[in-house]
C-alpha positions as CSV (number, residue, x, y, z in Angstrom):
1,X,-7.9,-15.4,9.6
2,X,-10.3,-13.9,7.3
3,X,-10.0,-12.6,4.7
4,X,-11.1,-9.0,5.7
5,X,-7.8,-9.6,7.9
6,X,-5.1,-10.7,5.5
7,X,-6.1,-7.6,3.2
8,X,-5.5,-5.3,6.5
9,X,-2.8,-7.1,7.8
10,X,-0.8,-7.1,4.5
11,X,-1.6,-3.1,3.9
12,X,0.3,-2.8,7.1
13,X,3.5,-4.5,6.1
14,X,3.0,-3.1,2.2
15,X,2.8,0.7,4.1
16,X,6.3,0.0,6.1
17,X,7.6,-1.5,2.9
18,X,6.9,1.5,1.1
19,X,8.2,3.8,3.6
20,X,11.4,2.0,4.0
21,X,12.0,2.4,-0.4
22,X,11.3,5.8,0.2
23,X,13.5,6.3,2.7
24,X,16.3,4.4,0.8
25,X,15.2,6.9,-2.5
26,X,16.0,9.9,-0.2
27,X,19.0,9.0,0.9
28,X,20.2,8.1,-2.6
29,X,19.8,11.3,-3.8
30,X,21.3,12.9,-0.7
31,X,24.5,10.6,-1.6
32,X,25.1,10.0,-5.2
33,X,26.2,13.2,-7.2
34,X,23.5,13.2,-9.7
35,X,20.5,10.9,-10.5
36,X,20.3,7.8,-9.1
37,X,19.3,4.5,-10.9
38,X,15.8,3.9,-12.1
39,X,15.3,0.9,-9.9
40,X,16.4,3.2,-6.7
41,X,13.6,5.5,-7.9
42,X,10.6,3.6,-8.9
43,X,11.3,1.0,-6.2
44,X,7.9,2.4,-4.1
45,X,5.5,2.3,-7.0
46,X,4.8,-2.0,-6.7
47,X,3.8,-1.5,-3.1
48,X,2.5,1.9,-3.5
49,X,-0.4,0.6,-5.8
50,X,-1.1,-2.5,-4.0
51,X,-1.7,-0.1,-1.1
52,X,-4.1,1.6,-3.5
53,X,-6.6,-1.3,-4.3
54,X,-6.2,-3.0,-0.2
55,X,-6.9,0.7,0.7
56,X,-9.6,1.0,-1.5
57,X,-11.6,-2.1,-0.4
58,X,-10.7,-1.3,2.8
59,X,-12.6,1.8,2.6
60,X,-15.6,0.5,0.7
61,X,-16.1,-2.1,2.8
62,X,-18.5,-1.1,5.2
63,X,-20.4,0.5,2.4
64,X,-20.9,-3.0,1.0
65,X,-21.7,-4.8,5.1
66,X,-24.1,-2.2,4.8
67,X,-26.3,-3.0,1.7
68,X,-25.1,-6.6,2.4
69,X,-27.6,-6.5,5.4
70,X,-30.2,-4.7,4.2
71,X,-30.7,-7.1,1.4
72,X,-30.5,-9.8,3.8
73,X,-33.7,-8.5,5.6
């Protein structure tokens, strides 16, 4: 597996992971009475940002295959 794959791969499973914590966020507020506990809330933000930078290289990737080749010729 390269390593173009594990980044893709793993912002996959960080994107469930992230929807699953904010599902969870919703229905603790739908439940509890008034706020619910910091953890509860800021639980999403850790996979949230590693989605950022995977996403990120992701999408400059084939900007950089691109002037990879033409510097190879």
């Amino acid at each position: 597996m390269s390593w173009s794959d594990w980044i893709r791969q793993s912002h996959r499973w960080l994107s469930i992971v992230f929807t699953l914590t904010v599902i969870a966020n919703f229905a603790a507020r739908a439940i509890s009475p008034g706020e619910p506990s910091p953890w509860i809330t800021y639980a999403p933000l850790p996979s949230l940002f590693l989605m950022l930078f995977s996403g990120l290289y992701m999408f400059a990737l084939p900007y950089t295959s691109r002037w990879r080749t033409k510097a190879q010729a």
